[in-house]
N, C-alpha and C positions, 0 to 999 in steps of 0.2 A: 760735603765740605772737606776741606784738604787739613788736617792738623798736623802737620810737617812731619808725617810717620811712612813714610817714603823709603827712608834710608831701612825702613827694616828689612826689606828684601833682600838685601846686602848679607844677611844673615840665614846660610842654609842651615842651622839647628833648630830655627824657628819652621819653617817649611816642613822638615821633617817632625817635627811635633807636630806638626797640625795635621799631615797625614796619619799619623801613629792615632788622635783622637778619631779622626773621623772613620778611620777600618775598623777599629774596636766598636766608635758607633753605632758604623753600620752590622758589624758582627753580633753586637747584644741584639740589633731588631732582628736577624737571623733566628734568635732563640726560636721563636714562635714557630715557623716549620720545623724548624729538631727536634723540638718538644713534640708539636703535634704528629709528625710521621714515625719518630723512635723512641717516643715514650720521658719521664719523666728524668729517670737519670739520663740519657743523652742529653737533656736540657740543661740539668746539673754541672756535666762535665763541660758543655760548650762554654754553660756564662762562666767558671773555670779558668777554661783555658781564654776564654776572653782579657780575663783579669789580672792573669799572669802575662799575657802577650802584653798589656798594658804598663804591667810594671816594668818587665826586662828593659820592652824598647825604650820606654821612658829613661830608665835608668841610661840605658846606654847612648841616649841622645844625648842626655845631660854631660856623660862623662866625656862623649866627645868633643862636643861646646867646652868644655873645660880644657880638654887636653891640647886644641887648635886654636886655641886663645880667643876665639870669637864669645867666648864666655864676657871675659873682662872688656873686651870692646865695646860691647852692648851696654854692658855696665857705664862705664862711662861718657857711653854717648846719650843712654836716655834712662838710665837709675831700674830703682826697684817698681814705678809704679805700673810702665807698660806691662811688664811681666808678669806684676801681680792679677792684672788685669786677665791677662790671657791665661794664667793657669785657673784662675777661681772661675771664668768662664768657661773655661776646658773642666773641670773639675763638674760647673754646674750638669752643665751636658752629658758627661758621661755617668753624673750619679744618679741625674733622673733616668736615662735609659737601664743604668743597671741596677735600681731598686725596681721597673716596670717588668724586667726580664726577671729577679727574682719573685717576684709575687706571682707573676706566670707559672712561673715552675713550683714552687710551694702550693698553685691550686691546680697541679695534674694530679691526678692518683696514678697509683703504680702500675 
């Protein structure tokens, strides 16, 4: 079904957020061969540096969307609820991956 959400393409800081989710994604399921070939802190430090890859880019997509004004654009072409949509979605996805990658790593031993 088409719900006139078309225009969002229009918008590369949305694109690049959605790649930023999905390599983190895909990096938390990585945990599981770093853990199992190098051991328990490798695993430690991957989901880590996962989570901080996650914040930076995050952050710095944001501030570009702000600073190239397609921040405000989006704002006023389709409000807070698409948005909210896709980050509590982005948010669901990456929290269940990276509470499965910490419980992983919490049941290696040393």
């Amino acid at each position: 079904m088409y719900f006139g959400l078309l225009p969002l393409s229009a918008y590369p800081f949305l694109l690049v957020g959605f790649w930023i989710v999905m390599v983190v994604g895909l990096s938390l399921c990585l945990v599981y061969p770093v853990g199992s070939a190098r051991g328990k802190r490798a695993a430690q430090m991957w989901t880590d540096a996962c989570a901080g890859t996650l914040l930076v880019a995050s952050v710095a997509d944001i501030v570009w969307a702000v600073f190239s004004g397609q921040w405000r654009s989006f704002m006023l072409q389709f409000g807070f609820g698409p948005l909210t949509e896709m980050v509590m979605l982005s948010a669901l996805f990456i929290g269940i991956l990276w509470f499965l990658a910490i419980r992983y790593t919490q049941s290696l031993s040393d």
